[in-house]
VMD Tcl script that draws the C-alpha trace (Angstrom):
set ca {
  {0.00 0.00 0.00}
  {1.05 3.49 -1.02}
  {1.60 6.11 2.21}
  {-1.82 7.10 3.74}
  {-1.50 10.34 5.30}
  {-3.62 12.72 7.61}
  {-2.72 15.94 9.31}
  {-4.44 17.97 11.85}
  {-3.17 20.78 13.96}
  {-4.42 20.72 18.14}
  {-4.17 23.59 20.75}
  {-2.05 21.37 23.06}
  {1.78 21.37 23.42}
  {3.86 19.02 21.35}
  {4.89 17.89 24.72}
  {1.74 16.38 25.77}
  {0.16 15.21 22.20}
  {3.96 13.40 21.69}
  {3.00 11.63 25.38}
  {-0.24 10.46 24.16}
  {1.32 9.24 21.49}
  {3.92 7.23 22.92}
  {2.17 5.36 25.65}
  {0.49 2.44 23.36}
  {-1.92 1.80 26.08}
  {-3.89 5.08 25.64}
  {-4.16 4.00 21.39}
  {-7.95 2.43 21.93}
  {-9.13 6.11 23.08}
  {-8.47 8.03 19.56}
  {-8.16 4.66 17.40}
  {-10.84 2.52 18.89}
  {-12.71 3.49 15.26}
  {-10.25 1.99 12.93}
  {-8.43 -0.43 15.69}
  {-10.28 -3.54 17.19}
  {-8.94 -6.55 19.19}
  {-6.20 -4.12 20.82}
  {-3.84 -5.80 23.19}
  {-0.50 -4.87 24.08}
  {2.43 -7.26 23.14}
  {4.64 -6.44 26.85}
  {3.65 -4.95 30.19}
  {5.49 -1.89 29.56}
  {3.35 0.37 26.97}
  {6.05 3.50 26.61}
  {9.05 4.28 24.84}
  {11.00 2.13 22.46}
  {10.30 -1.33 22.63}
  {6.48 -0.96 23.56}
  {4.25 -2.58 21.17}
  {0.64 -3.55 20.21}
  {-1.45 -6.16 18.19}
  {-4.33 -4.64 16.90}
  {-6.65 -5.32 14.05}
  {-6.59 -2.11 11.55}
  {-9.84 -3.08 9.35}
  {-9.28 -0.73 6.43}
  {-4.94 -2.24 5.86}
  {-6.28 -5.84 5.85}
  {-6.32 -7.62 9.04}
  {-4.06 -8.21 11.98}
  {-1.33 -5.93 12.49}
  {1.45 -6.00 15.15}
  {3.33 -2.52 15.99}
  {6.42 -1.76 17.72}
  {7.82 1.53 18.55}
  {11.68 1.45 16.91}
  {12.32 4.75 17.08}
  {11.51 8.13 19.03}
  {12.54 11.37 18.81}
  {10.42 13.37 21.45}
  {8.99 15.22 20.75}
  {9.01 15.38 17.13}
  {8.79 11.68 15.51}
  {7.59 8.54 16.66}
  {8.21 5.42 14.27}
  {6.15 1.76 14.19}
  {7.12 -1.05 12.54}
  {5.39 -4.15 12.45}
  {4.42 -6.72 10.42}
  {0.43 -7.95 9.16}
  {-1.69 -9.22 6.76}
  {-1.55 -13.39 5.86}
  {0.76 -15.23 8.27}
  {2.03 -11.76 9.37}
  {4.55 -11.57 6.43}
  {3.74 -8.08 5.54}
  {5.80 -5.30 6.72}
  {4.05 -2.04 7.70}
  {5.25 1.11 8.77}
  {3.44 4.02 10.77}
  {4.78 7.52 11.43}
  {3.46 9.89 13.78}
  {5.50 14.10 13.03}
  {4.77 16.53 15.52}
  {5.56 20.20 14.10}
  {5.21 23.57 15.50}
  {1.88 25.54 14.50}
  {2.27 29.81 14.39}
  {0.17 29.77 16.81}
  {1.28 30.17 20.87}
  {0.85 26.41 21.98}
  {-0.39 24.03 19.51}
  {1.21 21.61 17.17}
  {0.64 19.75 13.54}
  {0.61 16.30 14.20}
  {0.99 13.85 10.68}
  {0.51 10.54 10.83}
  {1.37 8.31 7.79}
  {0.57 4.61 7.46}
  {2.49 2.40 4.75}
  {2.69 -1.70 3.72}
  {5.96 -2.51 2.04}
  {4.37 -6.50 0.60}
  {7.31 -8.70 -1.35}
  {4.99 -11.20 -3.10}
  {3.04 -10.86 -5.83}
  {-0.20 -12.12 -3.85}
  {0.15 -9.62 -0.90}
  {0.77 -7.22 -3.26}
  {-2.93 -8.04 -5.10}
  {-4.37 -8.36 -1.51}
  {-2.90 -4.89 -0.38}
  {-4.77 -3.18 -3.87}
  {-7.90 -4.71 -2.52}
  {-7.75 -2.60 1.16}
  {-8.82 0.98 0.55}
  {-6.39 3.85 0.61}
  {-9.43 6.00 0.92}
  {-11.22 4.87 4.00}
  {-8.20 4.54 5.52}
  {-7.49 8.07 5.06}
  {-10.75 9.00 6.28}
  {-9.98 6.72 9.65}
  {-6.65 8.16 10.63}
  {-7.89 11.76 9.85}
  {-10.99 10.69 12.40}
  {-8.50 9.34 14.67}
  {-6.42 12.62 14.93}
  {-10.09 14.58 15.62}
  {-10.59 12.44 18.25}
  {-6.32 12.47 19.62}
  {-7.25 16.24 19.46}
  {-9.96 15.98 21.42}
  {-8.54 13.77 24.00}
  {-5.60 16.42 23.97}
  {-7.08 19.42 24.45}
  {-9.92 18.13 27.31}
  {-6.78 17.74 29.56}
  {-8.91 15.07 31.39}
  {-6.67 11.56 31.92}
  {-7.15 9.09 28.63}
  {-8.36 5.55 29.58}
  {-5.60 2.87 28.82}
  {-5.67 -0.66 28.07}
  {-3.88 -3.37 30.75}
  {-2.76 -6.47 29.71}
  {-3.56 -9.08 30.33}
  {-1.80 -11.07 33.70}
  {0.14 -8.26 34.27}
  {0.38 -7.27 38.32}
  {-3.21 -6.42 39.61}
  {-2.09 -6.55 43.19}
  {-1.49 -2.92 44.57}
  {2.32 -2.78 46.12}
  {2.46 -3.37 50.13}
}
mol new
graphics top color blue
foreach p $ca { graphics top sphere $p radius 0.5 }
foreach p [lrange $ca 0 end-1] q [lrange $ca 1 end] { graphics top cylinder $p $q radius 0.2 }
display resetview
């Protein structure tokens, strides 16, 4: 699949948009749309290393996503693999830029499938470019939202991790 982009600009700091972004657990609050099945892959859902399995409906099925690299707070790259027997390597990018304005920030995200065979290839024309657009552009409204209300985002657990408060 080509590169899906969206871009939105949101009256909160790069700072705190680039902290939503980072912590995987807080994904199902702005991607919940697009994103079903979400469960984390360790029990630590920040920073580098932090990843998620997730099924994207509009890139053609199951997707996993790790965070590889960070730059905070101005890029935040995924990698992963997806679609039939997971042999389909995807890659999403989240830019944070500076607006004019006194505190707000662009935020881009762009979504990409790099298939090797000739069949994922075929599959990958099949998944829509367009309603994917459509979903991540809904999912920044909604990271915008969840930015700018300044009220804590819900988060995921995983599942066994340590339910027992510390003594």
């Amino acid at each position: 699949m080509r590169p899906v982009s969206a871009r939105l600009a949101i009256d909160s700091s790069r700072e705190e948009v680039f902290a939503l972004l980072i912590d995987l657990s807080v994904r199902p609050a702005f991607m919940d749309h697009i994103a079903s099945g979400y469960g984390l892959l360790r029990e630590q859902p920040v920073g580098v290393g932090a990843g998620a399995r997730f099924k994207l409906d509009h890139a053609g099925g199951w997707l996993d996503s790790v965070i590889v690299e960070s730059d905070p707070p101005h890029r935040l790259v995924e990698r992963g693999h997806g679609g039939r027997l997971n042999r389909v390597p995807n890659v999403m990018e989240w830019v944070l830029t500076d607006t004019p304005g006194p505190s707000g920030c662009e935020v881009t995200v762009t979504f990409w499938t790099e298939p090797a065979t000739l069949f994922d290839r075929l599959t990958d024309m099949r998944n829509s470019e367009r309603r994917l657009r459509r979903g991540l552009r809904r999912a920044l409204e909604r990271l915008r939202d969840l930015a700018e209300s300044g009220e804590p985002p819900s988060r995921v657990g995983i599942a066994g991790g340590d339910r027992l408060a510390p003594i």
